[in-house]
MDAnalysis code that builds the backbone (N, CA, C; Angstrom):
import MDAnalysis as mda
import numpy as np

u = mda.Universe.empty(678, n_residues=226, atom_resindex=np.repeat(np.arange(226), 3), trajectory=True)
u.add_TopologyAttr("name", ["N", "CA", "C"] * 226)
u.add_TopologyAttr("resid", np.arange(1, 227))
u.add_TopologyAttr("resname", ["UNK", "UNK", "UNK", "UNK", "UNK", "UNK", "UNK", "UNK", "UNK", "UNK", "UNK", "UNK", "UNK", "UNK", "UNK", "UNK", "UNK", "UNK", "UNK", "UNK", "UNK", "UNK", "UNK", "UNK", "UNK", "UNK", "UNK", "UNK", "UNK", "UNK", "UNK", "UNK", "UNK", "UNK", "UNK", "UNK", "UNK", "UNK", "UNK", "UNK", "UNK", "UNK", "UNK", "UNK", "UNK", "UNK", "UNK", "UNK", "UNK", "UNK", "UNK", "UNK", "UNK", "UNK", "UNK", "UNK", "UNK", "UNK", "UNK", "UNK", "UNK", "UNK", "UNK", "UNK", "UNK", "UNK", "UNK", "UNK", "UNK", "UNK", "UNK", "UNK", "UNK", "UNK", "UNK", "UNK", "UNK", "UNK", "UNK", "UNK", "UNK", "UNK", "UNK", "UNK", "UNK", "UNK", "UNK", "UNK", "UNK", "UNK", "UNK", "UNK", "UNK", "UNK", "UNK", "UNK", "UNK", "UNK", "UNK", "UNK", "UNK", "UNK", "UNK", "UNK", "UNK", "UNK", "UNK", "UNK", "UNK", "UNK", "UNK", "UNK", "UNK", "UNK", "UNK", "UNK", "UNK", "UNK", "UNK", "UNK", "UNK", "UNK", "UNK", "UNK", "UNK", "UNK", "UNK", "UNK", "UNK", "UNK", "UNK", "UNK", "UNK", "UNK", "UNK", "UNK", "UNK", "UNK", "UNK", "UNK", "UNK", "UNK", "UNK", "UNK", "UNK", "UNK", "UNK", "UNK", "UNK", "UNK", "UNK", "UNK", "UNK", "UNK", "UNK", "UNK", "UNK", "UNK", "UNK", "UNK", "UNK", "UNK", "UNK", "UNK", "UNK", "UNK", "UNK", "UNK", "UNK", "UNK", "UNK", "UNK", "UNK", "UNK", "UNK", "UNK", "UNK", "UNK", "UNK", "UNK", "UNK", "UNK", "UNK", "UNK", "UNK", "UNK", "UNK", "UNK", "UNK", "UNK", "UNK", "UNK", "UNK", "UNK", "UNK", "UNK", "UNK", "UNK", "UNK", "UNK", "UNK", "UNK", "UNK", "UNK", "UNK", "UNK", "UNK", "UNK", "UNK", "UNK", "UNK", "UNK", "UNK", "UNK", "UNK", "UNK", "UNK", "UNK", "UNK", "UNK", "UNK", "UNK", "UNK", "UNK", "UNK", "UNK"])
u.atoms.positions = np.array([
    [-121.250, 79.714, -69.666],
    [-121.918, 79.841, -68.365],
    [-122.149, 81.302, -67.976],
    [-121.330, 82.129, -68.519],
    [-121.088, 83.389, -68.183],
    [-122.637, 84.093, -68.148],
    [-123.265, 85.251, -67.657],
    [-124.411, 85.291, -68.200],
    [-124.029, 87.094, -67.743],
    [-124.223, 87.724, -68.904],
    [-125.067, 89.224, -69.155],
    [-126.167, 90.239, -68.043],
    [-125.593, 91.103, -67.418],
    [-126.394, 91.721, -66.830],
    [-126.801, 91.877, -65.305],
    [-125.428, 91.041, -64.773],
    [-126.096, 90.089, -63.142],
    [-125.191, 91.349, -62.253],
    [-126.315, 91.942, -61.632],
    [-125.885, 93.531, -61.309],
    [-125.497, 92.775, -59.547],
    [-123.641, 92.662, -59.686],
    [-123.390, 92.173, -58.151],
    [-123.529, 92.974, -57.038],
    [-124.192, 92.754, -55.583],
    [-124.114, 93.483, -54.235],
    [-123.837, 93.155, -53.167],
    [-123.671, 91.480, -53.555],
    [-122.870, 90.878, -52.536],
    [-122.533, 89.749, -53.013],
    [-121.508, 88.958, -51.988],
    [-120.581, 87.571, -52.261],
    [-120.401, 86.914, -50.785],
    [-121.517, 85.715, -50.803],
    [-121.882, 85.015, -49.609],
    [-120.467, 83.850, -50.099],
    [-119.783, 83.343, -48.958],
    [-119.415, 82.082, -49.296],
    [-119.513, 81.554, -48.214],
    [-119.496, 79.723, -48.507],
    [-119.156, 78.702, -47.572],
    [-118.112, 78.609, -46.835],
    [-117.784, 77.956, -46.053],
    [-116.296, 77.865, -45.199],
    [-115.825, 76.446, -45.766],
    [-116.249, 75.388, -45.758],
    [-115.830, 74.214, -45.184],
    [-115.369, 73.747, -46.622],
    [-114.500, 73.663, -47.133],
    [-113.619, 73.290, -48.381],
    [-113.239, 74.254, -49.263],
    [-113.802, 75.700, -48.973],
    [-113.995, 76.769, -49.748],
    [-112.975, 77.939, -49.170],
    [-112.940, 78.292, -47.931],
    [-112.430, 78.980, -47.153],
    [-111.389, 78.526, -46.457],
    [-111.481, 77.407, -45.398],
    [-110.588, 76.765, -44.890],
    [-110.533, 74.602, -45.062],
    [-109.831, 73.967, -45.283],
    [-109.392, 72.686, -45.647],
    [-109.972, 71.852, -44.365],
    [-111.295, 72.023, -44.222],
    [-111.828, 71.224, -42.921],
    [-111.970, 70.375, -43.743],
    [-112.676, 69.611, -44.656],
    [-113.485, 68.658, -45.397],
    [-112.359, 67.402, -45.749],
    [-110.962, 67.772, -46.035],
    [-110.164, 66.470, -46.093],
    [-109.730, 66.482, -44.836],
    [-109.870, 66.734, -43.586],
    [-109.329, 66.440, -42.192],
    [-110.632, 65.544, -41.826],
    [-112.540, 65.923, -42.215],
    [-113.197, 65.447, -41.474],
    [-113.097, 64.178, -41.939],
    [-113.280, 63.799, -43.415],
    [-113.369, 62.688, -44.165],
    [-112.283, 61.339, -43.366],
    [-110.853, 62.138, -43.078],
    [-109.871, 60.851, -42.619],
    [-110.721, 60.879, -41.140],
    [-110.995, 61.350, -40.239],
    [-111.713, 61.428, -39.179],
    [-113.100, 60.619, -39.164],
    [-113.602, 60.628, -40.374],
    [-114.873, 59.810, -39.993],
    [-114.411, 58.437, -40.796],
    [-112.874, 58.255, -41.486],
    [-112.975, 56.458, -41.854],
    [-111.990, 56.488, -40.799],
    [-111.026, 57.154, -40.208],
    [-111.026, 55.807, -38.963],
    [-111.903, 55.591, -37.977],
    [-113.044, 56.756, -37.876],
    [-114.172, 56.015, -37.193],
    [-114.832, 54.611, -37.862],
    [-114.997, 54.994, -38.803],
    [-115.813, 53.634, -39.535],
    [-114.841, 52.236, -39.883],
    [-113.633, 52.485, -39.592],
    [-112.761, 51.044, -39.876],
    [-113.214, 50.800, -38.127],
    [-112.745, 51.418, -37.419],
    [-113.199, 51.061, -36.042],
    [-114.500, 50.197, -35.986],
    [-115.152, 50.688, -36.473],
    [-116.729, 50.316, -36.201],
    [-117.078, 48.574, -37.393],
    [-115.968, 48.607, -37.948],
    [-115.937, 47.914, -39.557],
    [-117.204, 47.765, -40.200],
    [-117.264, 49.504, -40.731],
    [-118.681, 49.916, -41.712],
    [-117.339, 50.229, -42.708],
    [-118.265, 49.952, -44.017],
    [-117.666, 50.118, -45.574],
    [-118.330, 51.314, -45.969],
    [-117.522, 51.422, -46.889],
    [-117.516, 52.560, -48.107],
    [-118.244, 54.218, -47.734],
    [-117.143, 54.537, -46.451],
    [-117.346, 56.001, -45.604],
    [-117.335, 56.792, -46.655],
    [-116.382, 57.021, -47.411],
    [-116.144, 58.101, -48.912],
    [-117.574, 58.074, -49.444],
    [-118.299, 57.120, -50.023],
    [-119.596, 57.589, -50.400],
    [-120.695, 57.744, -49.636],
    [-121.035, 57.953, -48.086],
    [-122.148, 58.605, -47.339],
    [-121.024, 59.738, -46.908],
    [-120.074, 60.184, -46.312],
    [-119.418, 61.514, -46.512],
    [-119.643, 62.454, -47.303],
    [-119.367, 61.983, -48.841],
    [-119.873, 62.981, -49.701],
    [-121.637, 62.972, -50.027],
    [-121.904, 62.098, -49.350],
    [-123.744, 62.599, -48.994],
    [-123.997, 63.361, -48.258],
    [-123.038, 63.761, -47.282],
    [-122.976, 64.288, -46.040],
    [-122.413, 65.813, -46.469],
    [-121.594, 66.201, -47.239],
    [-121.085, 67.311, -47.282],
    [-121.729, 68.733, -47.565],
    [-121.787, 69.640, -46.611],
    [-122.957, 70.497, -46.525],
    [-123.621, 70.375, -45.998],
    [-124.502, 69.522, -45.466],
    [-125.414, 69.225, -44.307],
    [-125.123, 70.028, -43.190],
    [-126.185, 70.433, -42.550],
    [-125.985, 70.786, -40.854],
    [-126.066, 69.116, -39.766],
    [-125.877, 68.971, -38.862],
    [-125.582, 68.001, -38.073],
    [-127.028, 67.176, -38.226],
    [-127.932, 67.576, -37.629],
    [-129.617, 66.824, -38.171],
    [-129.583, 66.049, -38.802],
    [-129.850, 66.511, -40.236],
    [-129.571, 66.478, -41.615],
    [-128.390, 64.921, -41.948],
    [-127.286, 65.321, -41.003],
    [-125.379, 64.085, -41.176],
    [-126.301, 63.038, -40.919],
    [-126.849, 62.974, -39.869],
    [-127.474, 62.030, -38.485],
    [-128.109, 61.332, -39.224],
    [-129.510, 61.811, -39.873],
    [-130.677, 61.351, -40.300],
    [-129.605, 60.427, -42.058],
    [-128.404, 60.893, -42.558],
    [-127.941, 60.538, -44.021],
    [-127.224, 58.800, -43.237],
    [-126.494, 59.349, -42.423],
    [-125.733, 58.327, -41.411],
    [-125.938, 56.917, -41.055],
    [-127.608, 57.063, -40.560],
    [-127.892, 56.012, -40.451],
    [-128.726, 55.143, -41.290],
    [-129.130, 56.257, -42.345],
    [-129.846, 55.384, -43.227],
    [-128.851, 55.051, -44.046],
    [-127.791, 54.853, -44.269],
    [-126.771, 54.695, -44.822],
    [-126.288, 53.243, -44.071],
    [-125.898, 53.266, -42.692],
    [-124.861, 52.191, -41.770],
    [-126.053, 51.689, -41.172],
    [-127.720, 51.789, -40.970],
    [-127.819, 50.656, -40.576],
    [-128.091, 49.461, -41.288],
    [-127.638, 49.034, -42.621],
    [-128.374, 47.841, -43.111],
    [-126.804, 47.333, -42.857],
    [-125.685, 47.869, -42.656],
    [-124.309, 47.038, -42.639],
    [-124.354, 46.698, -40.898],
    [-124.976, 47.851, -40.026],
    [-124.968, 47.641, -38.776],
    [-126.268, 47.816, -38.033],
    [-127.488, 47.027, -37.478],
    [-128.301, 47.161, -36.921],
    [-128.206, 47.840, -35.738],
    [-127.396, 47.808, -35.213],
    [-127.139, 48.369, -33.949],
    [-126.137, 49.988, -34.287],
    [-126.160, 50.242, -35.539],
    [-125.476, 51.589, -35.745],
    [-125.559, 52.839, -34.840],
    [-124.993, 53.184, -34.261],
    [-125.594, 54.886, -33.072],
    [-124.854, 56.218, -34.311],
    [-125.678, 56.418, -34.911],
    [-125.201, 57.430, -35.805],
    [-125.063, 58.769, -35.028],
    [-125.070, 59.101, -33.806],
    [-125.149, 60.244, -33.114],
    [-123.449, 60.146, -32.586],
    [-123.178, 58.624, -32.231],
    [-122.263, 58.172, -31.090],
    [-120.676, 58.575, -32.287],
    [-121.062, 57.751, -33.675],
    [-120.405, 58.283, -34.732],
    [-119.680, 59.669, -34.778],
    [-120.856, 60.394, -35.184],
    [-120.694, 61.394, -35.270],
    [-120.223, 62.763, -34.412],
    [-120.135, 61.738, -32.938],
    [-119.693, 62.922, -32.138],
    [-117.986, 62.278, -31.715],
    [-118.237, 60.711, -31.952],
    [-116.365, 60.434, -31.941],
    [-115.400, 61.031, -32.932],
    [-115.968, 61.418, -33.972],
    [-115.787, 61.979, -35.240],
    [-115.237, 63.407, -34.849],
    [-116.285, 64.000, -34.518],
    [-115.854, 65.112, -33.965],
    [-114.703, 65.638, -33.147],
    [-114.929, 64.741, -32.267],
    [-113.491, 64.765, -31.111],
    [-111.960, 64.541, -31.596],
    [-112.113, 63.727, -32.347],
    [-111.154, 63.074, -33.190],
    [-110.562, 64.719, -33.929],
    [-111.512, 65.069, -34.565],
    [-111.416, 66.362, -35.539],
    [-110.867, 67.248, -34.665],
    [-111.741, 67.878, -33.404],
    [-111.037, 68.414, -32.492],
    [-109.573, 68.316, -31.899],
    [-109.131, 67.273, -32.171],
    [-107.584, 66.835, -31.216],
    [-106.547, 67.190, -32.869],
    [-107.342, 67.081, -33.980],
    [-106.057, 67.350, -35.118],
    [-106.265, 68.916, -35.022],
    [-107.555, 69.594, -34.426],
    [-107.499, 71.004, -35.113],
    [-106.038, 71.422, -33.794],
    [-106.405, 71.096, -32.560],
    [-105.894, 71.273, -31.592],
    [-104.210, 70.989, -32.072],
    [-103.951, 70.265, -32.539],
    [-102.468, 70.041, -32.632],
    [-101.574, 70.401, -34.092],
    [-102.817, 70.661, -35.137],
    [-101.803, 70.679, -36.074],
    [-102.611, 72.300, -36.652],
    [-103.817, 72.840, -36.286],
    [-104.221, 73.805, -36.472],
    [-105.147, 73.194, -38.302],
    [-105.545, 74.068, -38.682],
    [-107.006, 74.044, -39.725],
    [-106.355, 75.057, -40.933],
    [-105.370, 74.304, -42.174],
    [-104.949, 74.939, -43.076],
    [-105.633, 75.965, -43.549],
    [-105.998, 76.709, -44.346],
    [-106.595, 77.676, -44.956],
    [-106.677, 77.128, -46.382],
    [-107.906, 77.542, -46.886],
    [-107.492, 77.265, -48.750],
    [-106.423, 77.960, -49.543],
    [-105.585, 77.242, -50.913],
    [-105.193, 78.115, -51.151],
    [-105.067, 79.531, -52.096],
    [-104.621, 80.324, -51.713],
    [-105.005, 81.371, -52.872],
    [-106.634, 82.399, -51.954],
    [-106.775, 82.033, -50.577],
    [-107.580, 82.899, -49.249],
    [-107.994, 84.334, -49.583],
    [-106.456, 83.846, -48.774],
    [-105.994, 85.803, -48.505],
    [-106.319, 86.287, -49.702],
    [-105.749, 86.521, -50.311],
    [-105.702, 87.053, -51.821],
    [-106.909, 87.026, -52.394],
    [-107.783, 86.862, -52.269],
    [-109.082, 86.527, -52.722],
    [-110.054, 87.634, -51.882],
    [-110.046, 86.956, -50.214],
    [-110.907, 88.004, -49.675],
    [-110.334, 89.364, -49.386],
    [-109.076, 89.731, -49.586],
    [-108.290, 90.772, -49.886],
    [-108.989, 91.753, -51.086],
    [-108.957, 91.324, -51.962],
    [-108.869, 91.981, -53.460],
    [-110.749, 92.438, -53.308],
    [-111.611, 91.383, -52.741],
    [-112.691, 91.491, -53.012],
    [-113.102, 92.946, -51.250],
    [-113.027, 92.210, -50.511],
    [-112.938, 93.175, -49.492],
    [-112.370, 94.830, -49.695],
    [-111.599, 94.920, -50.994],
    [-111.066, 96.104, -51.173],
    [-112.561, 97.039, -52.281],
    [-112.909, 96.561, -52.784],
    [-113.920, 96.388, -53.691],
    [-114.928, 97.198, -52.981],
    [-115.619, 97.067, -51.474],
    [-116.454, 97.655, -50.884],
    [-117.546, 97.154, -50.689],
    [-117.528, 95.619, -51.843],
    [-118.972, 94.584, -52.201],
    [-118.673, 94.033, -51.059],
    [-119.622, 93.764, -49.971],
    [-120.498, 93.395, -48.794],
    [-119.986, 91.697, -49.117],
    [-119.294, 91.327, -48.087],
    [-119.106, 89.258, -47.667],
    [-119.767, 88.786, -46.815],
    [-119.994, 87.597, -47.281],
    [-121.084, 87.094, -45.542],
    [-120.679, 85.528, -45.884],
    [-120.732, 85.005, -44.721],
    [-120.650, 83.564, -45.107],
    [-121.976, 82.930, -44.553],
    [-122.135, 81.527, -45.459],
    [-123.553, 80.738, -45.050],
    [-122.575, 79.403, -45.001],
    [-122.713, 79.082, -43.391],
    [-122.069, 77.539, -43.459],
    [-122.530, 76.835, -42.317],
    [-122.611, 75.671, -42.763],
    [-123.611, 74.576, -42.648],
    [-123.405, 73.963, -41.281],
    [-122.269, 74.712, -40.304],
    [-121.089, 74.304, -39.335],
    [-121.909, 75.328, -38.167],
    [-121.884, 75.093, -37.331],
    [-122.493, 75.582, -35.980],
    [-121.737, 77.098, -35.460],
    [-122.365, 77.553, -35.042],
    [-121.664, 79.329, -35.701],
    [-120.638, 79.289, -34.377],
    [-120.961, 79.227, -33.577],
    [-119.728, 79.024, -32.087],
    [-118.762, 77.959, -33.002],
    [-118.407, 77.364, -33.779],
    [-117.282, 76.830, -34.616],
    [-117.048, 77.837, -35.765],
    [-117.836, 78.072, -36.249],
    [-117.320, 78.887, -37.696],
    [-116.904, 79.957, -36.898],
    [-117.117, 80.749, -35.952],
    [-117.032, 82.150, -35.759],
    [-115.317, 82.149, -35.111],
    [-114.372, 80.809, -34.239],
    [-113.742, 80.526, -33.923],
    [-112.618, 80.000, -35.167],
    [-113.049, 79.444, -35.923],
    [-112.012, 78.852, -36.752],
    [-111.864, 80.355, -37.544],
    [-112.793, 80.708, -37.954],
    [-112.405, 82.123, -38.561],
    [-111.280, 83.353, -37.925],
    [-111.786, 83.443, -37.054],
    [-110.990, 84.092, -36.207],
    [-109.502, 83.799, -35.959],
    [-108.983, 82.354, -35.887],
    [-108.137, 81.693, -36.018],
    [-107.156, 81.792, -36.984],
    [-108.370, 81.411, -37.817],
    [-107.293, 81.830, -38.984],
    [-107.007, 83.270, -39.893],
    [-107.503, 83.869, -38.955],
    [-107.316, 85.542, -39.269],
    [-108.175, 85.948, -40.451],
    [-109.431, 85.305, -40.392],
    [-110.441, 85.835, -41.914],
    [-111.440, 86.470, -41.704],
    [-112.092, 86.604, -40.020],
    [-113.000, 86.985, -39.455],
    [-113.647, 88.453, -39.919],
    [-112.435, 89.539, -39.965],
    [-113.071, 90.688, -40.291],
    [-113.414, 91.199, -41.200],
    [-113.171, 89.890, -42.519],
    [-113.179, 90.222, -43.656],
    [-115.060, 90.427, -43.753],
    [-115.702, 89.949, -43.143],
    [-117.230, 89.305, -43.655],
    [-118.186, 90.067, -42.957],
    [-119.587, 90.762, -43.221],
    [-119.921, 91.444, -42.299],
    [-121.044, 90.253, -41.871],
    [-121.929, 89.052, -42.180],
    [-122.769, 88.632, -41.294],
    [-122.192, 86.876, -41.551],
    [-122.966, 86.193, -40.773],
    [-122.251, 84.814, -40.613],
    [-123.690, 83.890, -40.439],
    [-124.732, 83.604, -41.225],
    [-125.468, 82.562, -41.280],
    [-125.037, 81.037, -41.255],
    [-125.414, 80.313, -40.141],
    [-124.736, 78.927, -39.827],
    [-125.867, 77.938, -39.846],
    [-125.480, 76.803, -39.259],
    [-126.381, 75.447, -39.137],
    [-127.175, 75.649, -38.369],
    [-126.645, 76.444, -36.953],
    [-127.976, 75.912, -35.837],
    [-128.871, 77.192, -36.020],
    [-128.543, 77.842, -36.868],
    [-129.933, 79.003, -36.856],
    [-130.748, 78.954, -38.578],
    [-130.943, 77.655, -38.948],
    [-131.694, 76.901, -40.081],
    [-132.419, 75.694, -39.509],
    [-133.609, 75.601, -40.275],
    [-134.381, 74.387, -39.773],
    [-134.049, 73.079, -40.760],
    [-133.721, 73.807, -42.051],
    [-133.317, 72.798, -42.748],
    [-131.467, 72.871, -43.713],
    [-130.948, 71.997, -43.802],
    [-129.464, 72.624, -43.731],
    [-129.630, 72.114, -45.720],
    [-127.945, 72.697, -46.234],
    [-128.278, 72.656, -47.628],
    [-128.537, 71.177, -47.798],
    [-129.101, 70.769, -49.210],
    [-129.496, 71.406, -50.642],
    [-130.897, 72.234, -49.869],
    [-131.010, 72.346, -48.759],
    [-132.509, 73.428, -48.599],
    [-131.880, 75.218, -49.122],
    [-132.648, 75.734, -49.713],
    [-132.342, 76.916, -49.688],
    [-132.232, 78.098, -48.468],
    [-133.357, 77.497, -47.637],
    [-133.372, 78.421, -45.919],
    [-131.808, 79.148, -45.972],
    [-130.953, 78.649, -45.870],
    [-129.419, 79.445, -45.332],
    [-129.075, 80.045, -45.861],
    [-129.356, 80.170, -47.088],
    [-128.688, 81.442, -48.090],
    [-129.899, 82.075, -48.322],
    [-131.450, 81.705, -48.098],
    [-132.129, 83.192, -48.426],
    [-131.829, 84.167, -47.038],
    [-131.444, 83.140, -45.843],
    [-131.176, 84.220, -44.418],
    [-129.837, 84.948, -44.649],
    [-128.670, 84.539, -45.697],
    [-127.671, 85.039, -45.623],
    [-127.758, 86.211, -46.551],
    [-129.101, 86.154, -47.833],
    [-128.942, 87.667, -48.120],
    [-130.023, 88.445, -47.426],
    [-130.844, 87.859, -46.572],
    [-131.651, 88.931, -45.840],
    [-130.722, 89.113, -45.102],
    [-129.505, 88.967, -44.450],
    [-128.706, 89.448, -43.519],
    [-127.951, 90.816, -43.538],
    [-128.000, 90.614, -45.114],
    [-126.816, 91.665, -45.539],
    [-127.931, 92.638, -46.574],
    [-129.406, 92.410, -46.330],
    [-130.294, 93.341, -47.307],
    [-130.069, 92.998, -48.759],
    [-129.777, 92.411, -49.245],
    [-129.524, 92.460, -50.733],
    [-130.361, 90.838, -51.361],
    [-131.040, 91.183, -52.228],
    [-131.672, 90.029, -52.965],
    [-130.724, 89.417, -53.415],
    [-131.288, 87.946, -53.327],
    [-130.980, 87.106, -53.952],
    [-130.300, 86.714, -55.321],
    [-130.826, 87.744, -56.086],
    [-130.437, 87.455, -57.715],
    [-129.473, 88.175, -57.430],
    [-129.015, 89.438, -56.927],
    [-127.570, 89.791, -56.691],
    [-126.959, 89.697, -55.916],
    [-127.205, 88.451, -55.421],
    [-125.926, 87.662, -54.851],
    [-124.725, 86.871, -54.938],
    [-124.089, 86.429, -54.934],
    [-123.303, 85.375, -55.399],
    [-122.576, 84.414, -54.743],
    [-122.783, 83.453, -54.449],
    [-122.168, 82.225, -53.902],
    [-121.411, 81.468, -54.186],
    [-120.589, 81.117, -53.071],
    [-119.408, 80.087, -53.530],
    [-119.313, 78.972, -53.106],
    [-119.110, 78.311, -53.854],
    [-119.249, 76.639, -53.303],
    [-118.447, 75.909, -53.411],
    [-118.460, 74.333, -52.591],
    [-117.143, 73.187, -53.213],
    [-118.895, 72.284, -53.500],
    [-119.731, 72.343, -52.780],
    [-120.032, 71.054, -52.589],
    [-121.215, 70.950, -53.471],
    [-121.644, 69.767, -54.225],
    [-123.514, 69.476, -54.933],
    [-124.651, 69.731, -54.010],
    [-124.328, 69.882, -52.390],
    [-125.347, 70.139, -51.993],
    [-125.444, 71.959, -51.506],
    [-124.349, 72.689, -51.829],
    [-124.169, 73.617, -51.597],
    [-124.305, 74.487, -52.612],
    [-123.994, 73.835, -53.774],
    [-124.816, 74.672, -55.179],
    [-125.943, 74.557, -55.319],
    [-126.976, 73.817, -55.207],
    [-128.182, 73.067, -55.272],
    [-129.008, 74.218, -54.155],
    [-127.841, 74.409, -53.336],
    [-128.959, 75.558, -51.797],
    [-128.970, 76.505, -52.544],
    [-127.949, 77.217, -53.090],
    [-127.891, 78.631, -53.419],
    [-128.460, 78.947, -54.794],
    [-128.216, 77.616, -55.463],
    [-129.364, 78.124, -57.019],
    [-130.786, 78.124, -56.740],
    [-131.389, 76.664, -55.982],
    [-132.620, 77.190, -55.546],
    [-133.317, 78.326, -54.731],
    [-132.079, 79.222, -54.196],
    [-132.787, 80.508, -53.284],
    [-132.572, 81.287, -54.229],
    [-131.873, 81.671, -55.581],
    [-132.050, 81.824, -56.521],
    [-130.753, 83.207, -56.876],
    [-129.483, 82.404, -56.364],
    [-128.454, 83.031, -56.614],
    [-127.677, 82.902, -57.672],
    [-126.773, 83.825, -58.192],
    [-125.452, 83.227, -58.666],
    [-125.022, 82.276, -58.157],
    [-124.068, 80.908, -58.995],
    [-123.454, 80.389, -58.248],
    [-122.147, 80.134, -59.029],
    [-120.755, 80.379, -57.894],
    [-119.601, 80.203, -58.329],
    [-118.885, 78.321, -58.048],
    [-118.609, 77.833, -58.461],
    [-118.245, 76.635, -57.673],
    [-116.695, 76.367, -57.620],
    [-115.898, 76.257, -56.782],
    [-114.879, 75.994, -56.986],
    [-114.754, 74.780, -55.914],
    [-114.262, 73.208, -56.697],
    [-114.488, 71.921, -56.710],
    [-113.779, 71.642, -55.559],
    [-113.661, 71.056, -54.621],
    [-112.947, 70.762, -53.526],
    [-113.152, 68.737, -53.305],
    [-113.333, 68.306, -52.695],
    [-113.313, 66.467, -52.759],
    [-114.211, 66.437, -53.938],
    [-115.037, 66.679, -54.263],
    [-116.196, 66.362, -55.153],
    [-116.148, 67.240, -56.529],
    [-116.478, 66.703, -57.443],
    [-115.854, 66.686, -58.332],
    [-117.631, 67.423, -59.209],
    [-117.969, 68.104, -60.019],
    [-119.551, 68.741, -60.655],
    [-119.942, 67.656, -61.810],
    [-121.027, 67.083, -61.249],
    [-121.934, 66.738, -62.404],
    [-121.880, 67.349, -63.234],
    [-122.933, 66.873, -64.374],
    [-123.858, 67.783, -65.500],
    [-124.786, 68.126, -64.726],
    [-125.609, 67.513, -64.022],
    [-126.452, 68.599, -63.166],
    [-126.144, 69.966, -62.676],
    [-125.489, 69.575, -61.926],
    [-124.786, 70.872, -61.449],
    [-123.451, 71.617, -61.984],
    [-122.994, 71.228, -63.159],
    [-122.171, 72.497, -63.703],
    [-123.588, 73.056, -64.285],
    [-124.844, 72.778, -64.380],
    [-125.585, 73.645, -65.246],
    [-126.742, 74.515, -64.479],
    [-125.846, 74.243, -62.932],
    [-126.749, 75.229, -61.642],
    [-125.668, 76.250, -61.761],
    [-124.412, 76.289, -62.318],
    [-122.962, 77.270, -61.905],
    [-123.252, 78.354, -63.144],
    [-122.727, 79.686, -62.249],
    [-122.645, 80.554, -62.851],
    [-121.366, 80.413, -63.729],
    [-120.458, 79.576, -62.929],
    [-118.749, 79.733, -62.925],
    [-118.495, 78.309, -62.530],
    [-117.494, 77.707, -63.032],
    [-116.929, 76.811, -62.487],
    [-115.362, 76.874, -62.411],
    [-114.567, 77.229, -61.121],
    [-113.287, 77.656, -61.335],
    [-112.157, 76.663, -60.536],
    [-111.370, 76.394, -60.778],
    [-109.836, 75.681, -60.398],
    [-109.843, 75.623, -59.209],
    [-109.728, 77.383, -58.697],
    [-108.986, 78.057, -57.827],
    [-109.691, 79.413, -56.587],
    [-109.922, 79.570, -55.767],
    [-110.436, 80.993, -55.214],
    [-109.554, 81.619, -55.257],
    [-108.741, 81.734, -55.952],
    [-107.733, 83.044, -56.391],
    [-107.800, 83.688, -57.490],
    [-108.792, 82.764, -58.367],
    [-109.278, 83.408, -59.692],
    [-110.285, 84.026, -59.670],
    [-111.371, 83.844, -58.125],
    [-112.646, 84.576, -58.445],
    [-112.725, 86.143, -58.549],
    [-111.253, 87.058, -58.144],
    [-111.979, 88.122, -57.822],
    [-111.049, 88.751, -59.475],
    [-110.660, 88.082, -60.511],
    [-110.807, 88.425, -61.756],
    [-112.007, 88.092, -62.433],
    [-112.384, 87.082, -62.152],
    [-114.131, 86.922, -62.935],
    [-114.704, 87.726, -62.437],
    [-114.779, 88.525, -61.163],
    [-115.896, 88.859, -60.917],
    [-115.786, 90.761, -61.386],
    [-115.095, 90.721, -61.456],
    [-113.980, 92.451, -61.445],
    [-114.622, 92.680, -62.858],
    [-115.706, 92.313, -63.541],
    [-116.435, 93.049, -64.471],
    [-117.896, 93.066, -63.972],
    [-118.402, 92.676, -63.155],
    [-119.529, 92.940, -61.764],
    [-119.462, 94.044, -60.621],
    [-118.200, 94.202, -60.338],
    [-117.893, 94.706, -59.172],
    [-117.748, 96.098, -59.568],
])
């Protein structure tokens, strides 16, 4: 996968399975919404869902739950969902990935420019970051509500390297999700993937620059770029 010559100037990443462990808190959050509601098989429109901006959930949601439910409110879903999410962040706080620190540490020391592109509404990303003490690592923060179309569209990561001035081809992205590699190869980045609920096709190990375990290993792969 490795490839010859890829002159790095920056390292955009995602938040949401990549940065911090939102993605197995939302998943139990949206099946006890859906046992509530008694809709089947939440695990496979979830991971249809992963990466999406809210639009995007809405529009997967119901074309998904209404043939089990005619009367489905995929909005009503999705915002009990939320609340739900809200009362665990509120009480038990929003783990971090592991192997973080150490990662945006080593790379932040480096001088190569971070930005994150995530698919999460920036008044949330800009808060959970902060939270969890990662905020100053990154200099720009491209989110959901300032894209018209959320990933597999490319829009969010070509705004996340016009943010930070640096093209595309020397960029590099990090991902958990198929629809989050799929954004960043089509805007025509590197892409790193490190697997979080979802597990890489053959399609998409053959969008990855990298396919790694761990974000504690990226800033040795990358330490012949940097």
């Amino acid at each position: 996968m490795k490839q010859i010559g890829f002159n790095l100037k920056a390292v955009i990443f995602d938040m949401d399975g990549v940065l911090l462990d939102t993605e197995s808190i939302c998943k139990k959050c949206w099946q006890i919404e859906a046992d509530k509601r008694g809709l089947k098989n939440v695990d496979e429109v979830y991971y249809k869902c992963v990466g999406q901006a809210r639009q995007d959930t809405l529009s997967t949601l119901t074309d998904f739950f209404s043939p089990q439910d005619k009367n489905f409110d995929a909005a009503d879903f999705y915002l009990s969902s939320v609340e739900l999410f809200k009362e665990v962040e509120k009480t038990d706080g929003i783990p971090k990935m592991k192997g973080v620190d150490s990662c945006l540490k080593s790379l932040f020391s480096t001088g190569i420019p971070l930005a994150v592109a995530s698919s999460t509404r920036k008044k949330t990303v800009l808060r959970q970051l902060k939270e969890a003490g990662l905020f100053d690592y990154f200099k720009t923060f491209t989110c959901g509500d300032s894209v018209a179309h959320s990933k597999p569209d490319p829009e969010i990561y070509i705004k996340a390297c016009d943010s930070i001035s640096v093209e595309p081809k020397n960029c590099l992205a990090v991902e958990d999700s198929p629809n989050g590699v799929r954004s960043a190869f089509a805007a025509g980045m590197k892409v790193v993937m490190i697997p979080d609920l979802i597990k890489p096709t053959e399609e998409i190990s053959k969008m990855c620059f990298s396919i790694l375990p761990s974000i504690d290993l990226l800033p040795s792969f990358l330490a012949p770029y940097c």
